[in-house]
PyMOL Python script that loads the backbone (N, CA, C, O; Angstrom):
from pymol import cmd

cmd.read_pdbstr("""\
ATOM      1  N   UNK A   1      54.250  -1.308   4.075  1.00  0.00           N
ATOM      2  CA  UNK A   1      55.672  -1.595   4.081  1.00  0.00           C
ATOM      3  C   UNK A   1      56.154  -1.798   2.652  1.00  0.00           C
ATOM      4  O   UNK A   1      55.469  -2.453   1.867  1.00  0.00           O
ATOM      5  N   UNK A   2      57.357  -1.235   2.278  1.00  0.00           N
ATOM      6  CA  UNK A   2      57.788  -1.580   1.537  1.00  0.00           C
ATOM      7  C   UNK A   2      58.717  -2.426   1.235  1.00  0.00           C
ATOM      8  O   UNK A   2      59.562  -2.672   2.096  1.00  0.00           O
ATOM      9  N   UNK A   3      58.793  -3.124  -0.155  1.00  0.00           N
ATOM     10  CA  UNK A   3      59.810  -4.144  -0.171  1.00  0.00           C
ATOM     11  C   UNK A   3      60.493  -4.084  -1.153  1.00  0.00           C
ATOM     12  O   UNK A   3      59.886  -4.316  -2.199  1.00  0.00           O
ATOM     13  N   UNK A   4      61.983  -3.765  -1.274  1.00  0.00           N
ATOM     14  CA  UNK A   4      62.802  -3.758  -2.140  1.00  0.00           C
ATOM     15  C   UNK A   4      62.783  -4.704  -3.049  1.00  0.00           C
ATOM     16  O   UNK A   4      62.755  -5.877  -2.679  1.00  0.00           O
ATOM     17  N   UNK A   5      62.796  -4.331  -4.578  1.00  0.00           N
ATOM     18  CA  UNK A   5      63.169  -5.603  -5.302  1.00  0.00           C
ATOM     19  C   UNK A   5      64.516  -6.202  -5.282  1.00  0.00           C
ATOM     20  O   UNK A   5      65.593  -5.608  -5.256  1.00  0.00           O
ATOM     21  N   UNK A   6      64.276  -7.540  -5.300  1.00  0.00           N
ATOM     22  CA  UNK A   6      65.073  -8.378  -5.375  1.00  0.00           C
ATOM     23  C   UNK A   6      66.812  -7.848  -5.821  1.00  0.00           C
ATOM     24  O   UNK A   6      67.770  -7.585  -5.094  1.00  0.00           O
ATOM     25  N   UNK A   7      66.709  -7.849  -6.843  1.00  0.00           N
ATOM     26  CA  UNK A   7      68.085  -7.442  -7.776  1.00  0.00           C
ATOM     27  C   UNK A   7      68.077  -5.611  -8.067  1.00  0.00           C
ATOM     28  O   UNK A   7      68.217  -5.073  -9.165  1.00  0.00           O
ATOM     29  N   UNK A   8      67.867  -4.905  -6.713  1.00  0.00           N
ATOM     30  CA  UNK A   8      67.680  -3.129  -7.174  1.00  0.00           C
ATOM     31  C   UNK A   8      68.935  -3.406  -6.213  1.00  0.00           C
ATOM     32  O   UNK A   8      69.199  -4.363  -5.484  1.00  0.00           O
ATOM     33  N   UNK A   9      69.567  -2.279  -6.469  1.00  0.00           N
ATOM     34  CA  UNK A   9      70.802  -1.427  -5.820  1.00  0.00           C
ATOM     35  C   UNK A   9      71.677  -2.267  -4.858  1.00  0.00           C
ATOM     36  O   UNK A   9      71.099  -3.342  -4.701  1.00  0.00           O
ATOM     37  N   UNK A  10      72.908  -2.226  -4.099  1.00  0.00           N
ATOM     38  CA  UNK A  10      73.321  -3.030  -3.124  1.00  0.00           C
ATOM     39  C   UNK A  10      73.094  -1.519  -2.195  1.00  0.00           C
ATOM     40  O   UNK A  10      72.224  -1.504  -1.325  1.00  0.00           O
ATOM     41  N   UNK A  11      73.535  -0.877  -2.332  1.00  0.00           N
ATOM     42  CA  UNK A  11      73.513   0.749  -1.681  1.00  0.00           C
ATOM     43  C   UNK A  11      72.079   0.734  -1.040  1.00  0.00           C
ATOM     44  O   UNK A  11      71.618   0.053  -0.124  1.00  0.00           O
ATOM     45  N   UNK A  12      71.524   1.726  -1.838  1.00  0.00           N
ATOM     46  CA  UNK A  12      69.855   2.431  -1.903  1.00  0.00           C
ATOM     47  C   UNK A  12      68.605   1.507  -2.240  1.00  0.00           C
ATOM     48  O   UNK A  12      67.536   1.904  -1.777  1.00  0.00           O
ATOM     49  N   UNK A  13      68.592   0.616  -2.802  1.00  0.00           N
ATOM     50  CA  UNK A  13      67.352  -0.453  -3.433  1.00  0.00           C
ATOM     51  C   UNK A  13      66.726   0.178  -4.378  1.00  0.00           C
ATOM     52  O   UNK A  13      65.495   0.207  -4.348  1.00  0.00           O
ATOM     53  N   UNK A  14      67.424   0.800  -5.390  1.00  0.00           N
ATOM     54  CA  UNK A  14      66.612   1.508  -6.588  1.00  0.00           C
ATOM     55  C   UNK A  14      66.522   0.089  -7.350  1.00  0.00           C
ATOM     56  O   UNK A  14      67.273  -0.885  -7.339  1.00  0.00           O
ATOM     57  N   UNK A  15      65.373   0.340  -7.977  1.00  0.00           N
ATOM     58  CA  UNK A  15      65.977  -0.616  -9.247  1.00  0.00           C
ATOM     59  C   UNK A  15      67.006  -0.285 -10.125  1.00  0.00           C
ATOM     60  O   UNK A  15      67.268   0.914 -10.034  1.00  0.00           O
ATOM     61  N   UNK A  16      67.828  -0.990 -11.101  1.00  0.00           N
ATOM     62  CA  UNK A  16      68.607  -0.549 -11.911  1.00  0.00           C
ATOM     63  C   UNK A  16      68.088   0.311 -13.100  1.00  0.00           C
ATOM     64  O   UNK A  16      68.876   1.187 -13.458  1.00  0.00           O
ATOM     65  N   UNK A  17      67.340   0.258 -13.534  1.00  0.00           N
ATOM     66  CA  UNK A  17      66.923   0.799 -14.607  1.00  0.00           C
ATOM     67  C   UNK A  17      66.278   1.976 -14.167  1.00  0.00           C
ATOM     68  O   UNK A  17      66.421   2.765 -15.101  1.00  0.00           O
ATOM     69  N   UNK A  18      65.607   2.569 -13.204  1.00  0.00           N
ATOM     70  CA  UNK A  18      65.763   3.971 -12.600  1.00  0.00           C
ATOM     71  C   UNK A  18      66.850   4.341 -11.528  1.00  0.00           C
ATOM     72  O   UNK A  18      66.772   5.078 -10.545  1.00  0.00           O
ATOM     73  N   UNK A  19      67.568   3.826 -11.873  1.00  0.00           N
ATOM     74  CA  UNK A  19      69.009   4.221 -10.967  1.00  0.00           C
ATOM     75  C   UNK A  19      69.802   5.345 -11.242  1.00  0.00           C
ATOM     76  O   UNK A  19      69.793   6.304 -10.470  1.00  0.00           O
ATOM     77  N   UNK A  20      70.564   5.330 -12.375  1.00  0.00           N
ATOM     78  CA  UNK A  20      71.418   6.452 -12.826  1.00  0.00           C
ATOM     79  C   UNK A  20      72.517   6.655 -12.041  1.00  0.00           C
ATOM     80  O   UNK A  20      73.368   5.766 -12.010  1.00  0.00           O
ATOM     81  N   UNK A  21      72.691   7.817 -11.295  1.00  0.00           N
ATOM     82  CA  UNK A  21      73.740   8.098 -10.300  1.00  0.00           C
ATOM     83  C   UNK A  21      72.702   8.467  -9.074  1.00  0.00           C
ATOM     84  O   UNK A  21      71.651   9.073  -9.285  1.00  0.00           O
ATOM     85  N   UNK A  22      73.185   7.964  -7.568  1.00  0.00           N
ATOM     86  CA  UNK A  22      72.514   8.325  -6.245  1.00  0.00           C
ATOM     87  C   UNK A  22      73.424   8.114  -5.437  1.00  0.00           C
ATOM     88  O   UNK A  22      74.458   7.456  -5.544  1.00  0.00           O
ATOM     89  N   UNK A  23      72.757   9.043  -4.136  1.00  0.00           N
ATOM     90  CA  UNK A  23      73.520   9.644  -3.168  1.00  0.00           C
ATOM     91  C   UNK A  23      73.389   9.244  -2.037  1.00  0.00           C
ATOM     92  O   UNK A  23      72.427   9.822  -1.533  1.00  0.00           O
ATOM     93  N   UNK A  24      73.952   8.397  -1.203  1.00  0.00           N
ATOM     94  CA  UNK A  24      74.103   7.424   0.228  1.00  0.00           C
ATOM     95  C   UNK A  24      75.037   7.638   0.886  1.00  0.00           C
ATOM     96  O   UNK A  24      76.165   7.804   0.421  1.00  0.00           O
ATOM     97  N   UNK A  25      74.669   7.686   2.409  1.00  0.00           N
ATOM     98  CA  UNK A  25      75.991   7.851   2.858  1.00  0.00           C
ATOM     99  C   UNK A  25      77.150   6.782   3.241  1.00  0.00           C
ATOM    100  O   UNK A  25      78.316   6.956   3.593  1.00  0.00           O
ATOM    101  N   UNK A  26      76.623   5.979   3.101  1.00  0.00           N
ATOM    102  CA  UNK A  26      77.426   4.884   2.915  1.00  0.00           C
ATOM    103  C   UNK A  26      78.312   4.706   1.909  1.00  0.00           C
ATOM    104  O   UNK A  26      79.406   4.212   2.185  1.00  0.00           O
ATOM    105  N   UNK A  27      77.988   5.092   0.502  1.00  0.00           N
ATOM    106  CA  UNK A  27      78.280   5.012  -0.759  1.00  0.00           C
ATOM    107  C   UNK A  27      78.882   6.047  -1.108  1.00  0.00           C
ATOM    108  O   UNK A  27      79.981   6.100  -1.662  1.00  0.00           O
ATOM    109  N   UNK A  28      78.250   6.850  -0.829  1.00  0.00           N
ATOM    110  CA  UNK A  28      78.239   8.350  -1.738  1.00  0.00           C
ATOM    111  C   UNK A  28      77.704   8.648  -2.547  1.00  0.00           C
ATOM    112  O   UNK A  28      76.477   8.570  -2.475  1.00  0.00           O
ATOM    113  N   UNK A  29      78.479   9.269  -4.039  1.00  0.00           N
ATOM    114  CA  UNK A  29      77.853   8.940  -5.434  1.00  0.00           C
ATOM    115  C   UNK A  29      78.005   7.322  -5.860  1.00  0.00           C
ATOM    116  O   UNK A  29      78.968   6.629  -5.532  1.00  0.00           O
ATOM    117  N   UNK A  30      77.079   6.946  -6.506  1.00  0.00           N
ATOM    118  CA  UNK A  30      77.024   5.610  -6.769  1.00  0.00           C
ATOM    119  C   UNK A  30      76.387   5.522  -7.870  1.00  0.00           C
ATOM    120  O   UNK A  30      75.208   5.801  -8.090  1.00  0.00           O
ATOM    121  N   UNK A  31      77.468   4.983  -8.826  1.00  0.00           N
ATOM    122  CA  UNK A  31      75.504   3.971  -9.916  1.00  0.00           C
ATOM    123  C   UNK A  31      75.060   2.854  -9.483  1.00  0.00           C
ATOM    124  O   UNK A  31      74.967   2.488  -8.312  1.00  0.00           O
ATOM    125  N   UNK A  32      74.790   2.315 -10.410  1.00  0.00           N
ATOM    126  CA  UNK A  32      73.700   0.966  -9.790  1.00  0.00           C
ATOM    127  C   UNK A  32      74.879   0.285  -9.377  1.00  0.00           C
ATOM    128  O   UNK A  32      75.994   0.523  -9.841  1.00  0.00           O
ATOM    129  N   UNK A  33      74.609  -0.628  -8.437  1.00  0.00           N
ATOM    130  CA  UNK A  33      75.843  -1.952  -8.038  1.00  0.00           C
ATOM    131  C   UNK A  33      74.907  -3.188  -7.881  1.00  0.00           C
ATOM    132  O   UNK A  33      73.920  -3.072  -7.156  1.00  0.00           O
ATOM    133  N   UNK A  34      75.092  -4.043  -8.344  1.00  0.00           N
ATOM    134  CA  UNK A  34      74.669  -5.347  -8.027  1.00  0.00           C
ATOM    135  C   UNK A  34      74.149  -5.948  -6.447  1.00  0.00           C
ATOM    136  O   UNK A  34      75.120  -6.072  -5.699  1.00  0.00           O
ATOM    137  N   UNK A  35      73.322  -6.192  -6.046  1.00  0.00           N
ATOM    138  CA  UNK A  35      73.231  -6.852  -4.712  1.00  0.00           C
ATOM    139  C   UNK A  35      74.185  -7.629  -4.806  1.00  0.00           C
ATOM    140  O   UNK A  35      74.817  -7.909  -5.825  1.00  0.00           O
ATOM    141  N   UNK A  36      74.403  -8.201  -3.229  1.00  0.00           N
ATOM    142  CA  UNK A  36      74.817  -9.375  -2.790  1.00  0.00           C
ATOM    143  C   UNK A  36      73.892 -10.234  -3.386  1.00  0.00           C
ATOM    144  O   UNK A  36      72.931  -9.971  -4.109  1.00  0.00           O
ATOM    145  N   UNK A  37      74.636 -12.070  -2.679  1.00  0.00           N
ATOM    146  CA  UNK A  37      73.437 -12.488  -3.148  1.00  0.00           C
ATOM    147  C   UNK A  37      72.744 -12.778  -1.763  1.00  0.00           C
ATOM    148  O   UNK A  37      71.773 -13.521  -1.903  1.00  0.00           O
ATOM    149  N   UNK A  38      72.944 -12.452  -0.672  1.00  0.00           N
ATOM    150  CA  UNK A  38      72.506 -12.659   1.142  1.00  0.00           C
ATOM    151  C   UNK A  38      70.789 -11.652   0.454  1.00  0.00           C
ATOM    152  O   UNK A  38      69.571 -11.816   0.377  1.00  0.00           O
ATOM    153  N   UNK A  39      72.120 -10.394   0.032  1.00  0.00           N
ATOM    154  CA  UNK A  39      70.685  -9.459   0.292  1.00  0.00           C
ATOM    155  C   UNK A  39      69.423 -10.062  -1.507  1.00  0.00           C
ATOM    156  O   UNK A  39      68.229  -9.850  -1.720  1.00  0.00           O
ATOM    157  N   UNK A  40      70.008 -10.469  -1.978  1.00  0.00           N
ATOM    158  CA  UNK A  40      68.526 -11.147  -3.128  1.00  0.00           C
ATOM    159  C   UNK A  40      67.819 -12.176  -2.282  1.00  0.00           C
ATOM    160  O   UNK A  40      66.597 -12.318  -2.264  1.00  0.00           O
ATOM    161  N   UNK A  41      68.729 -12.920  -1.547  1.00  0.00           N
ATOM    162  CA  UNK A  41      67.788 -13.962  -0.792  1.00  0.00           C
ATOM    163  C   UNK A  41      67.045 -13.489   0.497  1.00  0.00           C
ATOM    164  O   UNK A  41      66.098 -14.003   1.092  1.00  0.00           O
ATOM    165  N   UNK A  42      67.944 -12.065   0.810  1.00  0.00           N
ATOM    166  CA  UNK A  42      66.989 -11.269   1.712  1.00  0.00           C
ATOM    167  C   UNK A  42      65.424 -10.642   1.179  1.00  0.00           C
ATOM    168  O   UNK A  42      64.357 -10.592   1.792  1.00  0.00           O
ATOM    169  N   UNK A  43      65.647 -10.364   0.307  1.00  0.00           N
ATOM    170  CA  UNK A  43      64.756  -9.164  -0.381  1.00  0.00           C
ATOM    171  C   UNK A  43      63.924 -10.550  -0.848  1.00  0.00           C
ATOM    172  O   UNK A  43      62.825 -10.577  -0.295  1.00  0.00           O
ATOM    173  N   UNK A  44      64.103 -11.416  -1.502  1.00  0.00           N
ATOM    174  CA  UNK A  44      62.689 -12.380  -2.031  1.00  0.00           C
ATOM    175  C   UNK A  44      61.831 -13.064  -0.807  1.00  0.00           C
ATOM    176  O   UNK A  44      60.608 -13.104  -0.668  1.00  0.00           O
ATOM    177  N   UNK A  45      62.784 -13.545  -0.032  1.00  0.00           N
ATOM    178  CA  UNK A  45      62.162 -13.993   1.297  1.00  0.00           C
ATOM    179  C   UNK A  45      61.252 -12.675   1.995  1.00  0.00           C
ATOM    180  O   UNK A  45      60.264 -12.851   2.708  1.00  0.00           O
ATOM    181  N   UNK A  46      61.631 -11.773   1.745  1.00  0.00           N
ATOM    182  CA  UNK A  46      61.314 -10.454   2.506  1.00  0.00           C
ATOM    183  C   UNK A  46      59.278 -10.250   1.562  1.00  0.00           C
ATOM    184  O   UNK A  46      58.152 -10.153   2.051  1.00  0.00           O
ATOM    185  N   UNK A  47      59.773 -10.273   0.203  1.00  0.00           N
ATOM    186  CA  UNK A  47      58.860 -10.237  -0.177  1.00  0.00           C
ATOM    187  C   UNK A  47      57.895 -11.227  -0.226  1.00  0.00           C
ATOM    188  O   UNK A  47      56.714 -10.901  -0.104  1.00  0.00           O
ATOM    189  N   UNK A  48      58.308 -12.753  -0.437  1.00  0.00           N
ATOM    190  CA  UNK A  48      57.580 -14.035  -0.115  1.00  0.00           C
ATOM    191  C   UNK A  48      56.717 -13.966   1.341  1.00  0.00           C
ATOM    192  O   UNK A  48      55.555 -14.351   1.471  1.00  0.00           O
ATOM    193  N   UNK A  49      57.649 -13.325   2.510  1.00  0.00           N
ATOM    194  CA  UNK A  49      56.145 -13.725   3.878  1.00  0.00           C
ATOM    195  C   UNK A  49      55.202 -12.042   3.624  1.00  0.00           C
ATOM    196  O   UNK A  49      54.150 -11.776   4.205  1.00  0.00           O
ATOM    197  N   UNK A  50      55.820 -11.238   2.770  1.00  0.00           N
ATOM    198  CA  UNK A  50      54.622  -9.903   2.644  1.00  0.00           C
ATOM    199  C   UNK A  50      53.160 -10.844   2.075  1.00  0.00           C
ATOM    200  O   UNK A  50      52.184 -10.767   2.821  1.00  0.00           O
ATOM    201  N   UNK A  51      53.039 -11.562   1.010  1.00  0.00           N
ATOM    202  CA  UNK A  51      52.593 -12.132   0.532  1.00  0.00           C
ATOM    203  C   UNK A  51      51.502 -13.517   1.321  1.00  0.00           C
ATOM    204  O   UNK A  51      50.887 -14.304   0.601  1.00  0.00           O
TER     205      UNK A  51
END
""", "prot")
cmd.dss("prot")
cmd.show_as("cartoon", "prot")
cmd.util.cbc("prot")
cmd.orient("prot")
């Protein structure tokens, strides 16, 4: 399973720094956007019980 990092994409879960421009259908074209902060406390918790 994979687990998104924390602070990658609100869209796609890229990280920012390999982000650039991507394609969702939700989004569309997109660059990076900031998470929420639901989904950072999603994504660390997410990764904390992988662990």
């Amino acid at each position: 399973m994979t687990i998104t990092e924390p602070t990658a994409c609100r869209h796609c879960g890229v990280p920012q720094r390999e982000h650039m421009q991507r394609w969702t259908t939700e989004a569309g074209w997109h660059q990076w956007t900031e998470p929420t902060q639901q989904q950072i406390k999603d994504r660390m918790r997410a990764r904390a019980a992988r662990d």
